[in-house]
Structure formats: structure tokens, C-alpha cells
C-alpha positions in Angstrom: 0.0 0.0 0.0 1.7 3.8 -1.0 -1.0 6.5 -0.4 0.8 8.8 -2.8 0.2 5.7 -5.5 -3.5 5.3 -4.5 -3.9 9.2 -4.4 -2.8 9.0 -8.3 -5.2 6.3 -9.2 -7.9 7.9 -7.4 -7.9 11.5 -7.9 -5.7 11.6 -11.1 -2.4 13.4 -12.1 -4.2 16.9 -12.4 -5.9 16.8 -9.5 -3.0 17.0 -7.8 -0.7 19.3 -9.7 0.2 22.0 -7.6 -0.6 19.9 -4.8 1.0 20.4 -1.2 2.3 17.2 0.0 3.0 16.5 3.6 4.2 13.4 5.4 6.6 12.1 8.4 8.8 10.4 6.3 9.8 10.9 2.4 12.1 9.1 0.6 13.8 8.8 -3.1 10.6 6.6 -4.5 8.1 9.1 -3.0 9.7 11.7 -4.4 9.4 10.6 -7.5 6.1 10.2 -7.3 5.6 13.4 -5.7 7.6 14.8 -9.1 5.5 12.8 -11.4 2.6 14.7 -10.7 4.4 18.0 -10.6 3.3 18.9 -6.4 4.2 23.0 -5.6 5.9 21.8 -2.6 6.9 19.2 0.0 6.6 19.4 3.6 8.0 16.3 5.8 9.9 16.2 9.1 12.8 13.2 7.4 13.7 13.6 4.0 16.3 11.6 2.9 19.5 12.3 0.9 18.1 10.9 -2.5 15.1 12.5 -2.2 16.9 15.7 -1.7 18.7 15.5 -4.1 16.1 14.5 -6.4 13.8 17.1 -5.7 16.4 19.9 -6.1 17.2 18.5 -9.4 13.4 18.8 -10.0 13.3 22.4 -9.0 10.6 21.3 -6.4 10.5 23.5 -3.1 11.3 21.2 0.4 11.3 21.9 3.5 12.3 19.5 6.4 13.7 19.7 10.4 
């Protein structure tokens, strides 16, 4: 089960452009997810190094502690 996975085949890719995602924990393979359908920003208290890097390569705004 991935929430982010179900929220694409529920809602659909343009519901959630320019979404706002925040979680606990976000990894490389959410992140790419998260990319895929083009989110404004991500909020999440761990973000690890691959997702970082990732989403700065992405251009995507991130914010963690």
C-alpha cells in the first residue's frame, strides 16, 4: 500500500498538480512520485539524501527539520 500511488489512481495526475504534499517520512521513491505529478511543494519532518537530491534537481521546493 503507498498512499501517494493510490492518491494518483484515485484523484488523477491533475488533480493534484500544484498539490502540497506532507508526510513524516519521504524518501527517493516518493519523491518521484511526488515529481510525477508536478506537487508546488513538499513538507515532511525526514527527508532523505536521495530524495533531496532529487527534488532539487526537480526544482521542487522542500522543506524538512
Amino acid at each position: 500500500m503507498c498512499p501517494l500511488f493510490d492518491a494518483i489512481n484515485t484523484l488523477g495526475l491533475q488533480s493534484l498538480n500544484d498539490s502540497i504534499v506532507v508526510d513524516k517520512i519521504v524518501g527517493k521513491a516518493a519523491a518521484i512520485l511526488i515529481s510525477y505529478f508536478q506537487a508546488k511543494e513538499v513538507y515532511c519532518i525526514v527527508l532523505s539524501h536521495g530524495a533531496k537530491t532529487f527534488l532539487e534537481k526537480q526544482g521542487m521546493k522542500h522543506f524538512s527539520e
